[in-house]
N, C-alpha and C positions, 0 to 999 in steps of 0.2 A: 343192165345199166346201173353205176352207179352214182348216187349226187352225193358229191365228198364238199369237206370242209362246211357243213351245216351246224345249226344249232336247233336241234331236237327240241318242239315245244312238247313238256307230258303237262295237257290240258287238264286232267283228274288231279294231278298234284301242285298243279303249277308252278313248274321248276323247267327248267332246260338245261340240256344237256350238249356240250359245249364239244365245238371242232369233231365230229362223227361223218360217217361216210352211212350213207344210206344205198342199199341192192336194192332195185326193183326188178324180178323175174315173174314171167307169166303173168302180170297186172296185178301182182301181188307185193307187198313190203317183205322181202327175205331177210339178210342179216344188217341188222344195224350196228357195225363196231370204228375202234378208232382209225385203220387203215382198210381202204378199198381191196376186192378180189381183183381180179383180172377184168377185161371186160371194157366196154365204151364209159365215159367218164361226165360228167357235166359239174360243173363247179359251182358252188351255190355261193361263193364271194364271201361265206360268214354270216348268209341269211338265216333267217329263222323258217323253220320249218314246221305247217302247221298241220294239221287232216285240213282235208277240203270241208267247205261251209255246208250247214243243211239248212234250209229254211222250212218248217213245219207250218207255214198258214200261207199257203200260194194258192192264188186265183190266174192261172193263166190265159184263160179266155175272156176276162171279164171285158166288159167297152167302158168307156168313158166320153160323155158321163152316162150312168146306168142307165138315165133313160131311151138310149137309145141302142140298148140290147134287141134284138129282135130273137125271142124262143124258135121261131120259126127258120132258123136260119138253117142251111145248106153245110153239114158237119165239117166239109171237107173246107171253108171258109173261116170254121172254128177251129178245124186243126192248124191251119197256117197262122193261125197269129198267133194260139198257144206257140208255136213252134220258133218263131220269130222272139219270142220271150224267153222262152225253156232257152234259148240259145247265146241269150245275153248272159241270161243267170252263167250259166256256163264259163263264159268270159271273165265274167265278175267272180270266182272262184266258188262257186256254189257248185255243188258236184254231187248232192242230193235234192230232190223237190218232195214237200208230200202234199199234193194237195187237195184241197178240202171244200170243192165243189168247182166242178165245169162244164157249162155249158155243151150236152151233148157229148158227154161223156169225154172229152177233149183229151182228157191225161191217160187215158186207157187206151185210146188210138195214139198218141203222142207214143206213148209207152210201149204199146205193138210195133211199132214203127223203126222204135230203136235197136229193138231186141232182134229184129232183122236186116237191121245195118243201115238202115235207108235215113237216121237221123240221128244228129250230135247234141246229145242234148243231157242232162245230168240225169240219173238215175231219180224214175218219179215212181213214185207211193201214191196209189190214187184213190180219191175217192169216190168218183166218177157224181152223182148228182145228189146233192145233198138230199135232205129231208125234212118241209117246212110244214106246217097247220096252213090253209087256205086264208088266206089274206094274211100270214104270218111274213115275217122277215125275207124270208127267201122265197116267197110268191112273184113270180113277173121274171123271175132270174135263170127259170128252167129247172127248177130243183124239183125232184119227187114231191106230190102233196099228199097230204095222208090226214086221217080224221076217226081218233079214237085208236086204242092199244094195236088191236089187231089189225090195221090199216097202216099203223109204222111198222108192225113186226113185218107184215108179207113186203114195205115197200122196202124196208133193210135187208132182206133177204134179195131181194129183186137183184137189189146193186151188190149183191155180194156174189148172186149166179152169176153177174155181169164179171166181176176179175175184180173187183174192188178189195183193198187190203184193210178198209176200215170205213167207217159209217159217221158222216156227218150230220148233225141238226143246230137246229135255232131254237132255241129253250127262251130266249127272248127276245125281242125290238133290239135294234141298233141305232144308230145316228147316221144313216143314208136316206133313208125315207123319212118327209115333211108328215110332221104330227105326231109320228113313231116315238115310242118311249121303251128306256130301259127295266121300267122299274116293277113287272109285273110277270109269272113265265106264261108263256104261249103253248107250252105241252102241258097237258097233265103229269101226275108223278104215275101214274097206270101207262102212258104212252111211253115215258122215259124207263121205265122197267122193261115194259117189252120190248124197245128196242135194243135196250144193256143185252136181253135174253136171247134175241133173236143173233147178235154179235159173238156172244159167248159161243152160243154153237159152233158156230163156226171157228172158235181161238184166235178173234182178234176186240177191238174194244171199238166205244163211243167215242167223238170229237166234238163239243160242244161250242156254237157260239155264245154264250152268255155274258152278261150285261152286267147284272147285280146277282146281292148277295142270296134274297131267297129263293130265287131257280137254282143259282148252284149247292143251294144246301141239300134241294129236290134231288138234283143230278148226284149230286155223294150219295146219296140215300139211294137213289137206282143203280150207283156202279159207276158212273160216268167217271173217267179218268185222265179224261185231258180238254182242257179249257181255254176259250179265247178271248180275247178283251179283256173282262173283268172292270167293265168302266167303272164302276161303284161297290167297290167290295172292302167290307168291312173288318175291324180287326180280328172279333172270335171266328168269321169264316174262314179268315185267310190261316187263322193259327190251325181248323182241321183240315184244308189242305194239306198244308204243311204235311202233319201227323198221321194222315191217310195216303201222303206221298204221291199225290196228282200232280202232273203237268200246267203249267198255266203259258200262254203264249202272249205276254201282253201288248200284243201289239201297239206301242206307243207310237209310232209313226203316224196311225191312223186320225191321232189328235196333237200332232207335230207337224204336220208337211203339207202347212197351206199357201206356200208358192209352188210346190210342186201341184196342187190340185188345182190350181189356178190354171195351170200349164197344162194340163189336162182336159179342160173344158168341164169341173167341176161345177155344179151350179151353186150359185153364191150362199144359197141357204146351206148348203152340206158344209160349206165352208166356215160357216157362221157357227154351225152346230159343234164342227168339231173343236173351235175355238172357246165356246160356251162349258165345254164334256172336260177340255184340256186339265183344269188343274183338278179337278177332281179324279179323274183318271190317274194323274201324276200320282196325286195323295193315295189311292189305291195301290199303286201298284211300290208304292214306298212301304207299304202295312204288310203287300206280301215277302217283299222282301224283308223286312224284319220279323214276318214269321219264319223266315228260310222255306219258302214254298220252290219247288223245282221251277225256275224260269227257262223256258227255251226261246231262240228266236224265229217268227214269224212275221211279215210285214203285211198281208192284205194285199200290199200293192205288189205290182211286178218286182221279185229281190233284183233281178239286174238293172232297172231303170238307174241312170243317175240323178243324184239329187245332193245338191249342196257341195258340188266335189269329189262323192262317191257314189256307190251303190247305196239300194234301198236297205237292202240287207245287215253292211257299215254301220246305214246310219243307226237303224234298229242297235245295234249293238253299242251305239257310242250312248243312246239315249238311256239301254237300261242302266250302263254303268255310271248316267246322269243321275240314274233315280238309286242309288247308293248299291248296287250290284257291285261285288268285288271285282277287275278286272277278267281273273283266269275263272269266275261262275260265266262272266257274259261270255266269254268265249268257249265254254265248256256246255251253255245254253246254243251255241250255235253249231257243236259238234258234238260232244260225249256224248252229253245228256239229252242232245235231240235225237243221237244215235239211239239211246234209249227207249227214248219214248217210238221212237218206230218198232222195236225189236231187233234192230240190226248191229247191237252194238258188238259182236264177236266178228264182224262185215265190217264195216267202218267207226268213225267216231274221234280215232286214236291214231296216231304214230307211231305201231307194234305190230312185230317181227308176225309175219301171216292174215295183216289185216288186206284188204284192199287201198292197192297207192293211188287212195285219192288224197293228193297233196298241195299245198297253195306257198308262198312264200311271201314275204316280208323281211324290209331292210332292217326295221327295228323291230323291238321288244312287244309283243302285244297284251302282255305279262303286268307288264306296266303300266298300258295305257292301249284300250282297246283301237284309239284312233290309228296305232300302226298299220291296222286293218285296212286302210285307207291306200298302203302300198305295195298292195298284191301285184307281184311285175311277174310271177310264175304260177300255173294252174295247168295241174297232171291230174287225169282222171284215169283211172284202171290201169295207171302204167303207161299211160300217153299222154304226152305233153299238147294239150291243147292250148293254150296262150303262154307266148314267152316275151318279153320286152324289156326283159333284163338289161341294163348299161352294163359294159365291158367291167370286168372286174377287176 
């Protein structure tokens, strides 16, 4: 098949490339040139053609509101609502997930599931249960607990016998739990090594939730390579980010989207909290950006949910290029560079001849302004068109 009359977004450079016919063969991107081969035809009307979205901080079992997770729950009740979600994202042109703790391992049965045909759902990266300190962050959520070096090293290995592509923890408190504070870390720097170590052997890396700035100084000092929140992070940490070339996922959403948590059945303290967190999180995640630290997108919440008009995913991207992200970093945060931080970027990421066609479209420029993002009316994953609502051209 070929999609002619496109305009080629190159997200690394930020440029498009203008009136191209695009081959998809074998659920691959084959030749990109000025006129089509032979072959069934679809017309992209002059859209812009972008790689499909990846969201790097997905919880797709999570409940709302957290209190009323239940650990004990019947897996096969946790895969169906991860699945019910994996499947919006989908929709929403999301066409990678990685995510970074579920309930009973949720994205690894999701993830079985797909690779034998039996679910449509975007290519997941998983983490399978994260890894907290006993009464830490992610205590009550189903996450592996662990206490002391050797007790994170065997429980990261655990999830890693299990099929897991990377290892998640809580280096510190968040703003979901009453009382809870950012500002202190929950691992030691001996638990944060051994689980860097326990990762390495195996040739994949740590995902950290972290809060402020001296757990992440800890986590650079263990290896730790890819970071979330960041609600309180300061100018000299963000500038060795930068310099040590870590990922940071700042999920601004998380303290942006209090009618969506509303809507949710958020309780009014979490609400309250993240409105409290908001502008310093903002002012954070402004310092990383002018240290030029690697931003990728991540939302917390479900990326397909809508909210405010779009997706959660959107909005994620409209917020970071709020907080002074140049247009084609935010959207290179939600494909190249996320491409990267997974290791998949020679796989997906980009709009080049042998990558995988996971591809998304738009009427306008998103070059220009991320919010074109908001007019995804096409979304092909591996060479199949899963959502089309394209008007007549």
């Amino acid at each position: 098949m070929w999609l002619t009359d496109a305009r080629v977004v190159d997200v690394v450079r930020g440029q498009v490339r203008d009136g191209v016919s695009v081959e998809i063969t074998g659920g691959r991107i084959g030749a990109i040139r000025k006129h089509p081969g032979a072959g069934e035809r679809m017309s992209l009307g002059g859209r812009y053609l972008v790689p499909g979205l990846i969201s790097v901080h997905t919880h797709l079992s999570m409940v709302y509101p957290f209190s009323a997770l239940d650990e004990g729950e019947n897996p096969g009740l946790t895969v169906l609502r991860a699945y019910g979600r994996a499947q919006d994202a989908l929709r929403a042109g999301v066409t990678t997930l990685r995510c970074v703790h579920e309930l009973n391992r949720a994205d690894l049965l999701l993830a079985e599931a797909a690779r034998a045909g039996w679910a449509d759902v975007p290519r997941i990266v998983g983490a399978g249960r994260a890894i907290s300190v006993p009464g830490g962050h992610g205590d009550g959520i189903g996450s592996a607990l662990a206490d002391g070096p050797e007790a994170f090293r065997e429980a990261a290995l655990a999830e890693l016998d299990a099929g897991c592509s990377h290892i998640k923890v809580f280096i510190t408190g968040g703003i979901a739990n009453l009382g809870e504070t950012f500002d202190h870390p929950e691992m030691s720097r001996e638990e944060m090594q051994a689980t860097v170590k326990a990762a390495a052997e195996r040739e994949t890396y740590v995902v950290a939730h972290a809060g402020s700035s001296l757990a992440i100084n800890w986590a650079l000092d263990a290896g730790v390579r890819s970071f979330e929140h960041a609600y309180d992070l300061d100018e000299e940490t963000a500038g060795r980010m930068a310099a040590e070339g870590v990922f940071l996922t700042p999920t601004l959403c998380c303290t942006r989207s209090q009618e969506w948590m509303r809507w949710k059945g958020f309780e009014e303290f979490q609400i309250e909290t993240s409105l409290q967190v908001g502008p310093m999180h903002l002012a954070s995640i402004r310092r990383a950006v002018a240290a030029g630290v690697t931003l990728v997108n991540g939302t917390d919440y479900p990326p397909g949910d809508p909210i405010g008009g779009t997706s959660v995913t959107v909005h994620e991207m409209e917020l970071m290029q709020g907080a002074g992200l140049r247009p084609h970093l935010a959207l290179a945060g939600a494909t190249s560079n996320a491409a990267r931080l997974l290791g998949l970027e020679s796989q997906i990421g980009t709009v080049e001849q042998g990558k995988v066609a996971d591809l998304v479209a738009v009427d306008e420029n998103p070059l220009s302004d991320v919010s074109a993002m908001r007019g995804i009316s096409l979304v092909i994953q591996s060479g199949r068109v899963v959502h089309d609502d394209r008007s007549a051209s």
